[in-house]
Each structure stands twice: as C-alpha cells, then as structure tokens.
C-alpha positions as a LaTeX table, in Angstrom:
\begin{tabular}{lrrr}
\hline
Residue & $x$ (\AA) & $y$ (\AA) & $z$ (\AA) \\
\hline
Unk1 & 0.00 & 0.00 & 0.00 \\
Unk2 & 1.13 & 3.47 & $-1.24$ \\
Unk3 & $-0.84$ & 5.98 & $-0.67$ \\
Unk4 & 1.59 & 9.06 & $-1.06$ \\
Unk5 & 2.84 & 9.11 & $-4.85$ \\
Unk6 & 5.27 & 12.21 & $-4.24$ \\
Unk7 & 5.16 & 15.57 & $-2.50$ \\
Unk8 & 5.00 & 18.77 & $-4.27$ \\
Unk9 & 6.74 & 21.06 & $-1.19$ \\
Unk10 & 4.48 & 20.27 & 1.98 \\
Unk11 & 1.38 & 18.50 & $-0.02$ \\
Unk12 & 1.43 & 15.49 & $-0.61$ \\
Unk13 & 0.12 & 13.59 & $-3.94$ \\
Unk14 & $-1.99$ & 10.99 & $-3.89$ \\
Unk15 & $-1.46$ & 7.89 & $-5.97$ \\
Unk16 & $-5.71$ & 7.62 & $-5.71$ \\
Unk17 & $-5.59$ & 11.04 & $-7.21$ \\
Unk18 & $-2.81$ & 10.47 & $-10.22$ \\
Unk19 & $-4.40$ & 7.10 & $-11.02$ \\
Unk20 & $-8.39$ & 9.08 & $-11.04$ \\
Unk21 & $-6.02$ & 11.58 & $-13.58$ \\
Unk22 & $-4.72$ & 8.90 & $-15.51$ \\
Unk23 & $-7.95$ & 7.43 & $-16.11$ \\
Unk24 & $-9.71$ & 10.87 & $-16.88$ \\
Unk25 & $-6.88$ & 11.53 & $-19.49$ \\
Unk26 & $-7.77$ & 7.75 & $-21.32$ \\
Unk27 & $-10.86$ & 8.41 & $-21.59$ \\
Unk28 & $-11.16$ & 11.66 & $-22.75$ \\
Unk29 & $-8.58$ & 10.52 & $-25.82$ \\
Unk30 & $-10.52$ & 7.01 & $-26.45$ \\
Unk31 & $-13.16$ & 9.09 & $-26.85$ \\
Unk32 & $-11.78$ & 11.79 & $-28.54$ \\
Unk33 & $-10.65$ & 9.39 & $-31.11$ \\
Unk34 & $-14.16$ & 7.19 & $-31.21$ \\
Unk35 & $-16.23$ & 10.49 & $-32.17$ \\
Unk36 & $-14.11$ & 11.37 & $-34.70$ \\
Unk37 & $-14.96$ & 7.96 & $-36.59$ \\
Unk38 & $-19.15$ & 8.52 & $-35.47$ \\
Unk39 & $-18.53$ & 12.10 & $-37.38$ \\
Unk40 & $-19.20$ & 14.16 & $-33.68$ \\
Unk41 & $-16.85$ & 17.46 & $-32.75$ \\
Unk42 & $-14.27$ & 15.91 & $-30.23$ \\
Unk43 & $-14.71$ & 20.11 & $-28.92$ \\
Unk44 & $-17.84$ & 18.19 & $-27.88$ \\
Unk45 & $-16.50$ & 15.18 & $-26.06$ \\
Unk46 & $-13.86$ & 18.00 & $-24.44$ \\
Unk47 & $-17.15$ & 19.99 & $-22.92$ \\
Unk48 & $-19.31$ & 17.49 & $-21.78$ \\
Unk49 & $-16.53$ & 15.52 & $-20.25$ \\
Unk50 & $-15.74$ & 18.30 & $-18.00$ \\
Unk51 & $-19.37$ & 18.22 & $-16.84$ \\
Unk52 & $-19.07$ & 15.04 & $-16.46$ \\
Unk53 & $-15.66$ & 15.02 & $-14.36$ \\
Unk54 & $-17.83$ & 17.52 & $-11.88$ \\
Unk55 & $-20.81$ & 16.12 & $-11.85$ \\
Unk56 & $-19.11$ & 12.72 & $-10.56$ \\
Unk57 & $-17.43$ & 14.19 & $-8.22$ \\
Unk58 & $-19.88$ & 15.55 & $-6.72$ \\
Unk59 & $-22.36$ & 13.06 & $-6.58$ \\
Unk60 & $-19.90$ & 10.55 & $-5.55$ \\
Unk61 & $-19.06$ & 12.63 & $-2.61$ \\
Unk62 & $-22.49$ & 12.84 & $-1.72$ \\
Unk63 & $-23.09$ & 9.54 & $-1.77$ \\
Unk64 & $-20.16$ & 8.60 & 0.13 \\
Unk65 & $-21.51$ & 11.49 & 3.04 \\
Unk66 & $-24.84$ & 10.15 & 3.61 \\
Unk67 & $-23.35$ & 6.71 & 3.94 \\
Unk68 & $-21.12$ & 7.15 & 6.30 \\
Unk69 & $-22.27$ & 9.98 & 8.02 \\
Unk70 & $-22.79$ & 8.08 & 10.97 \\
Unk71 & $-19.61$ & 6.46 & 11.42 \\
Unk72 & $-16.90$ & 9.21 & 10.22 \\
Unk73 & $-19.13$ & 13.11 & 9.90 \\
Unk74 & $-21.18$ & 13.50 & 12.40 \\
Unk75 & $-18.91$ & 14.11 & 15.21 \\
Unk76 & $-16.44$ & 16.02 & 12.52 \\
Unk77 & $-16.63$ & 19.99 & 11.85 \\
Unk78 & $-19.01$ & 20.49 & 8.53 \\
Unk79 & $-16.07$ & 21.50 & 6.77 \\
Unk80 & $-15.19$ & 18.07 & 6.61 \\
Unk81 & $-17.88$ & 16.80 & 4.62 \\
Unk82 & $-15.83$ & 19.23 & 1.16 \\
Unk83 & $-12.49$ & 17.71 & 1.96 \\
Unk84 & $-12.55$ & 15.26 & $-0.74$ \\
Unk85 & $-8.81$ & 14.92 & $-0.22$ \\
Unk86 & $-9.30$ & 13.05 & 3.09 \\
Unk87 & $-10.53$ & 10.13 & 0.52 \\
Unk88 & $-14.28$ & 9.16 & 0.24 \\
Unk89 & $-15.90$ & 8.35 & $-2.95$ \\
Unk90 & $-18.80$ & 6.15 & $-3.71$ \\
Unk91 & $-18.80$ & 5.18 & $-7.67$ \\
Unk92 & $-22.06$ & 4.99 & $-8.26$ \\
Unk93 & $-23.15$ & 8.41 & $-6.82$ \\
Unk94 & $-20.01$ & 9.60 & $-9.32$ \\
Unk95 & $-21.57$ & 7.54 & $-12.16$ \\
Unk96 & $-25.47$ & 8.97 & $-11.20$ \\
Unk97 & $-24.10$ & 12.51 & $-10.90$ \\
Unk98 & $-22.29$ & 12.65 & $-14.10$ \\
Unk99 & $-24.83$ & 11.04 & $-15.87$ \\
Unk100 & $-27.86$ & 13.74 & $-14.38$ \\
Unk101 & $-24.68$ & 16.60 & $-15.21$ \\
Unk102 & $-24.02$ & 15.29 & $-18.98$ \\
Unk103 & $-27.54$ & 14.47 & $-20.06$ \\
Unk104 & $-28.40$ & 18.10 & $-18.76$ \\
Unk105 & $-25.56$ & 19.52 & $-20.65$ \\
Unk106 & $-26.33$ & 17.70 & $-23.92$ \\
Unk107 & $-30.23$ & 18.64 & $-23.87$ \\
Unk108 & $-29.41$ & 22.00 & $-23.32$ \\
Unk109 & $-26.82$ & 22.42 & $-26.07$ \\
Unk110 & $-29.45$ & 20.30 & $-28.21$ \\
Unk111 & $-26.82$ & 17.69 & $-29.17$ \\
Unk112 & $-27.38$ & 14.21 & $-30.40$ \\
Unk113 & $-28.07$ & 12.95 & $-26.45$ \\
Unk114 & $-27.47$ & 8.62 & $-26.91$ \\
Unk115 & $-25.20$ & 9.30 & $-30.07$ \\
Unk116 & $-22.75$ & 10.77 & $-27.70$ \\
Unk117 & $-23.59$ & 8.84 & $-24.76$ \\
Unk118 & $-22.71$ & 5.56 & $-26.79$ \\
Unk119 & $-19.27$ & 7.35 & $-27.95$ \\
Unk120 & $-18.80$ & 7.95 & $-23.77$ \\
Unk121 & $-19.39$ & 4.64 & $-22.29$ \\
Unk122 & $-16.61$ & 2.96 & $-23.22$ \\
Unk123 & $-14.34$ & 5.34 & $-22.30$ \\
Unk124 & $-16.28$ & 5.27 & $-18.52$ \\
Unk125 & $-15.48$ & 1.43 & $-18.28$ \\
Unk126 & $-11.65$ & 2.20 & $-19.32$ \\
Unk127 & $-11.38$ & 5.40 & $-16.67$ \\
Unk128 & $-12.72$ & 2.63 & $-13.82$ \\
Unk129 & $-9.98$ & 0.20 & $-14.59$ \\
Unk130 & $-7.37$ & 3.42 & $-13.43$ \\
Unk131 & $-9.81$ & 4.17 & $-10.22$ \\
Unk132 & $-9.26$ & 0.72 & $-9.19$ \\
Unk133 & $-5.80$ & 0.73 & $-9.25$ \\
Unk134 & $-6.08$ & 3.75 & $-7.65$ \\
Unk135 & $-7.49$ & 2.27 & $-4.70$ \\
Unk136 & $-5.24$ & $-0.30$ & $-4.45$ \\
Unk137 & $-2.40$ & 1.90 & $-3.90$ \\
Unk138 & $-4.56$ & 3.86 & $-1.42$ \\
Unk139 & $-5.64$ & 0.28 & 0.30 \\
Unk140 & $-9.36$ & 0.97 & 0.10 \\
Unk141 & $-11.86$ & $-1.09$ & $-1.28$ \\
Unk142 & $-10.22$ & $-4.34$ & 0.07 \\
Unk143 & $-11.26$ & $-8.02$ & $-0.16$ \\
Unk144 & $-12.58$ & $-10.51$ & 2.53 \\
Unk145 & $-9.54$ & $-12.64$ & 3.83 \\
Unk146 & $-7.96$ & $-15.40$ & 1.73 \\
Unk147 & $-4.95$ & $-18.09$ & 1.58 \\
Unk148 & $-5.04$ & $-18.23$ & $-2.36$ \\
Unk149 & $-1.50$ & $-17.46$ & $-3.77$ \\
Unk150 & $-2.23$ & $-14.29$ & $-4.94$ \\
Unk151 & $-3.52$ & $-12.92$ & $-1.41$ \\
Unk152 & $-2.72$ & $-9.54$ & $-1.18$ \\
Unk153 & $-1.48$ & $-7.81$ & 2.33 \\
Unk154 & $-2.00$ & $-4.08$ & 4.03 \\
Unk155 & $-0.05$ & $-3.95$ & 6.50 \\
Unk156 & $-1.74$ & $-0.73$ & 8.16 \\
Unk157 & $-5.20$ & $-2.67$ & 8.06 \\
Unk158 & $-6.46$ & $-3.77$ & 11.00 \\
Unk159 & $-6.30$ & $-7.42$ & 10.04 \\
Unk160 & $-2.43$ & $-6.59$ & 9.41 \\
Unk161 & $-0.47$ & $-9.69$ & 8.36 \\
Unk162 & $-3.59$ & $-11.73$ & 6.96 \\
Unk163 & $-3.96$ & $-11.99$ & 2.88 \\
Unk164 & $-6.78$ & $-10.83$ & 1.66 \\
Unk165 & $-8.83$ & $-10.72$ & $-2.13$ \\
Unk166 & $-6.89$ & $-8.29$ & $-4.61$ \\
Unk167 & $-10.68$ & $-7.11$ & $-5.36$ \\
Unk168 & $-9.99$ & $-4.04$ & $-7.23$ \\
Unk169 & $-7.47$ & $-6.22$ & $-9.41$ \\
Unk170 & $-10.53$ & $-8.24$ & $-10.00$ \\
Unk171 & $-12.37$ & $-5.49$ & $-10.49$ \\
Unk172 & $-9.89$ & $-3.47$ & $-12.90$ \\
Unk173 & $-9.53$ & $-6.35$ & $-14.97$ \\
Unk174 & $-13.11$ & $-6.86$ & $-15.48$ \\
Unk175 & $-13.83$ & $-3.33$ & $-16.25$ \\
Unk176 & $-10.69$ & $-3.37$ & $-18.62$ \\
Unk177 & $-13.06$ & $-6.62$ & $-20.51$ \\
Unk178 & $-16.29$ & $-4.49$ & $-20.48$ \\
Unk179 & $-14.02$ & $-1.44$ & $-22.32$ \\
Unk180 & $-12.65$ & $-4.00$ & $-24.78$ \\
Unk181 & $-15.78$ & $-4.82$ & $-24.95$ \\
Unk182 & $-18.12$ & $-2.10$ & $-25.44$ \\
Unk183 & $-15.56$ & $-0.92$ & $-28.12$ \\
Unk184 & $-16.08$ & $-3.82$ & $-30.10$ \\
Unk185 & $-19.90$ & $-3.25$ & $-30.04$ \\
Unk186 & $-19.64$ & 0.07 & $-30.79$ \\
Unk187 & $-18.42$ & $-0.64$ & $-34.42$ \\
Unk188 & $-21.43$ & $-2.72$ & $-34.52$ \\
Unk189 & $-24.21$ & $-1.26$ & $-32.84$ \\
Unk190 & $-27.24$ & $-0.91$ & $-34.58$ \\
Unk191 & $-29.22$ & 1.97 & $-32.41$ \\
Unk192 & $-28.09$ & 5.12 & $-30.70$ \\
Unk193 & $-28.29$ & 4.33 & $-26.98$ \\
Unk194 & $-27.31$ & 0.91 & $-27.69$ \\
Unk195 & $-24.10$ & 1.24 & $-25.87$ \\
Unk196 & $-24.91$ & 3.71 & $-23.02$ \\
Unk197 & $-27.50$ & 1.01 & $-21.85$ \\
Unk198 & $-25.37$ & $-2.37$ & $-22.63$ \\
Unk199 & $-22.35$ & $-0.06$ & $-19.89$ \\
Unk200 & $-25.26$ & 0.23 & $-17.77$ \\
Unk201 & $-25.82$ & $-3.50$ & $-17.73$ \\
Unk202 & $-22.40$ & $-4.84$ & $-18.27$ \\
Unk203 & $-21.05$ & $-2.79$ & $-15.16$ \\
Unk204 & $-24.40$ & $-3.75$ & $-12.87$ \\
Unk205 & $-23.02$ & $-7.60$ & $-13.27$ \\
Unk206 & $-19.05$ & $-6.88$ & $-13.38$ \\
Unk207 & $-19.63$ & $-4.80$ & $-9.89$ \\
Unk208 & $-21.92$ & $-7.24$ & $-8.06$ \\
Unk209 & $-19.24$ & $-10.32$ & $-9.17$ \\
Unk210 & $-16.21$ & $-7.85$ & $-7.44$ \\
Unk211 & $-18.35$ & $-7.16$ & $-4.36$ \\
Unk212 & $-19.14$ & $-10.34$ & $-3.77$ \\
Unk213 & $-15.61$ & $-10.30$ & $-2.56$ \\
Unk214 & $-15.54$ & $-7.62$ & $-0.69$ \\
Unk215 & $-14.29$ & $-7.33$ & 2.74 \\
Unk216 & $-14.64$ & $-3.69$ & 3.83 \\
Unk217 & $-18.06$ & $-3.21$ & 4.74 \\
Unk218 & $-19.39$ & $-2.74$ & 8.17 \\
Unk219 & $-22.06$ & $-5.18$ & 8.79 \\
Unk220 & $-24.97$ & $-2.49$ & 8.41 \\
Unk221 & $-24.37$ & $-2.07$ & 4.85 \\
Unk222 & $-25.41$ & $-5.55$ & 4.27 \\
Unk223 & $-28.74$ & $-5.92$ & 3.07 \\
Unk224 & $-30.56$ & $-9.60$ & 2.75 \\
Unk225 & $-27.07$ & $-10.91$ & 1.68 \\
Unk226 & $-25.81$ & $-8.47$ & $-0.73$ \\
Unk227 & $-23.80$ & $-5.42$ & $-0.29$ \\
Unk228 & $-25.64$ & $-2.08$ & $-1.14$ \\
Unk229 & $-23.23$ & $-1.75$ & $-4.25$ \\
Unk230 & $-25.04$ & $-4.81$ & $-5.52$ \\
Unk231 & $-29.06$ & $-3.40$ & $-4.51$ \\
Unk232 & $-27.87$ & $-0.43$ & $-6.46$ \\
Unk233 & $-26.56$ & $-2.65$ & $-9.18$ \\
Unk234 & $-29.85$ & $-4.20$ & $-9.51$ \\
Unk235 & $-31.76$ & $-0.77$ & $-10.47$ \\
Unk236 & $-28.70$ & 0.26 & $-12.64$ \\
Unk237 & $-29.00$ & $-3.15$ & $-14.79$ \\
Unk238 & $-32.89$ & $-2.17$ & $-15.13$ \\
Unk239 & $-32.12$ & 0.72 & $-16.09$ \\
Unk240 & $-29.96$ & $-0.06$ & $-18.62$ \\
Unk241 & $-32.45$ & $-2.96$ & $-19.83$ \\
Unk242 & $-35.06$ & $-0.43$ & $-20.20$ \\
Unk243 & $-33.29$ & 1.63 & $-21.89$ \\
Unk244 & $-32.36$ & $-0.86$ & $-24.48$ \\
Unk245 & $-35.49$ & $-2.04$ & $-25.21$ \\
Unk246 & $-36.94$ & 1.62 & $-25.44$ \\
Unk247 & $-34.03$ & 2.95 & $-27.82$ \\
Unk248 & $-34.36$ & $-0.63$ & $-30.02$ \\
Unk249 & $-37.89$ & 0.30 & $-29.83$ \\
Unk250 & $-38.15$ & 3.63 & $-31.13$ \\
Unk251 & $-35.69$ & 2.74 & $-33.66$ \\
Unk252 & $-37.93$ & $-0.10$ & $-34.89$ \\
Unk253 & $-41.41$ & 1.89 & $-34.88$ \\
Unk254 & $-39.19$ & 4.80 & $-36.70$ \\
Unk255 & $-37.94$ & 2.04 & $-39.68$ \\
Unk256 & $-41.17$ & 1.05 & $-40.33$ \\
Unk257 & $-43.15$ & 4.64 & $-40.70$ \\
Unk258 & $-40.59$ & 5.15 & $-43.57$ \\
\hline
\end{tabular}
C-alpha cells in the first residue's frame, strides 16, 4: 500500500488522485478518437466531459456522506464533509451525478443525447480500470480474507499480516473486458443508446461479481445478503435494460413509418 505518490513542497500527492487523472486523461482521448470515426466534434467530447468530471465528483461525494455519516461526519466539523482529499468516494453516486450533469448539458446544447452517450461509455469502463488501481495503492476497497496465492497484504489494516482478495485487481480487470468490450460493439451497434444502456448493464453484473468479494463493509451495509453496491446494481441493470429495449424500440417503430 502506497498511498503518497510524491510531495509537491508540503502536499502530498496521492497515488488515488494520479491514477483518477490517468484514467480521466484515457478516456477523454478514447473518446476523442471514437467520435471522430461517429462524425461528432471531439470540442464536444472535451465539454461534456468536463461536466461530467464535476458532476461525478460531486455526486460521488455525496453519496459517500450520507453513507457514512454516521460512522466518520457527524462528530467532525461540517467542513469536513468538502475535503474530498481526506478520501471518500462512492462510484455509483459519481456515475449517477455525471450522468444527471451530462444528459443536462447535452439537452441544453441540443446535441445528439445517446449518439454521444454511446461514444462515452466505453471510455467510462476504461477510466474505472485506473480508479481501481487507484485504490489499491490507497488500500481501500479491500477483499474478505484469503490463503489463495495471490492474497494480497495491508499492512496498516487492522487485520495486518492476513492476505486478503486483490478485489480491485478483480475489479480493474473486469472493467478493462467491459471497455474491450463495449468498443467492439460500438463498431457494430445498430441503435443510438445501444451502448450507453449495454455499460449500464455490463457494469451492474461486473460490480456485483467484485463485491461479492468484498471485505470492507461494516455489517450495516449488508442488506438480505448483498452489499448495497449490488441493490444499487440491480436498479442500474434495469435501467440499462429499459433503456435498451426503449431505444431498439423507437428505432424499430421509426424504420417502419418510412
């Protein structure tokens, strides 16, 4: 675990933070490059994906706050509750803010909303595999404890010395298959939207097959058996089925007024 990447004087520089930089910077080209070939501005891409990069942020700190107000804000100054810094960021708040912040954007500016949305996704999926890393280096995120060979150790855990699940290795590698993926299908797709919803659905299963070995969670956040990253999972997946079928819908009934 390496939390500290360098110091610039007296601050220090998070690995979390270079790796969330990295991953911004991969996706903004891989996308870059994908609208070119879909015939869309990148200046496009370059503005909604600083939308995007706020609205995330924000609503990933939000969600992070009203989950654990309890057990780390609400004996803390208020102040705390802006010092993103300190760590604390839930992905799916991120992925629910940016998505409220970049479909706002895009209906406002009257752009082509799930043409763009389908160039995005992929580039989402390839930005997680960086986060995860991220928190590996930052030791958050862990897995349940293991003796398979490729336990991982933190030795400023509390369960210091014990091996644990590399989860978000597991969990970088699968989003790195749903990028691979996605980018495949979009060459193929066959309906705008088409992409945006198969993320939606691709990342609801990836996530709940990572939490499942997940070993960080206090036992409140456990609901019937599954961790509340895989409850939300289950309304993202609808959410992206719906979409789908809408989208493949409207597409259909639009082919067949012609």
């Amino acid at each position: 675990m390496h939390p500290i990447a360098f110091y610039l004087g007296p601050l220090p520089v998070r690995w979390y933070g270079v790796m969330m930089a990295l991953g911004f910077f991969a996706g903004l080209w891989t996308a870059t490059h994908r609208a070119r070939r879909a015939n869309v501005s990148p200046d496009i891409i370059a503005d909604v994906t600083l939308w995007l990069m706020f609205g995330g942020i924000a609503g990933a700190r939000i969600a992070y706050v009203t989950t654990y107000w309890r057990q780390e804000f609400a004996d803390q100054p208020f102040s705390e509750v802006f010092m993103v810094q300190h760590g604390g960021l839930v992905y799916y708040g991120g992925l629910i803010g940016s998505t409220i912040a970049g479909l706002t954007y895009l209906a406002w500016k009257k752009f082509p909303v799930w043409k763009i949305t389908d160039i995005l996704a992929p580039s989402i999926a390839l930005g997680s595999v960086f986060g995860r890393i991220g928190c590996l280096l930052n030791g958050c995120c862990y897995g349940y404890r293991c003796d398979l060979p490729w336990a991982i150790h933190f030795p400023e855990k509390e369960f210091a010395g014990a091996g644990v699940h590399p989860v978000q290795i597991y969990d970088a590698g699968l989003n790195l298959i749903l990028y691979l993926a996605l980018a495949w299908l979009f060459r193929r797709k066959k309906f705008d939207g088409q992409i945006f919803a198969a993320y939606l659905m691709g990342y609801a299963v990836f996530r709940s097959i990572a939490e499942h070995f997940r070993g960080d969670y206090p036992a409140d956040h456990i609901h019937v058996g599954l961790t509340s990253a895989q409850v939300v999972s289950i309304g993202i997946f609808a959410t992206g089925a719906v979409l789908w079928f809408l989208r493949s819908r409207a597409v259909q009934k639009k082919e067949d007024g012609k």
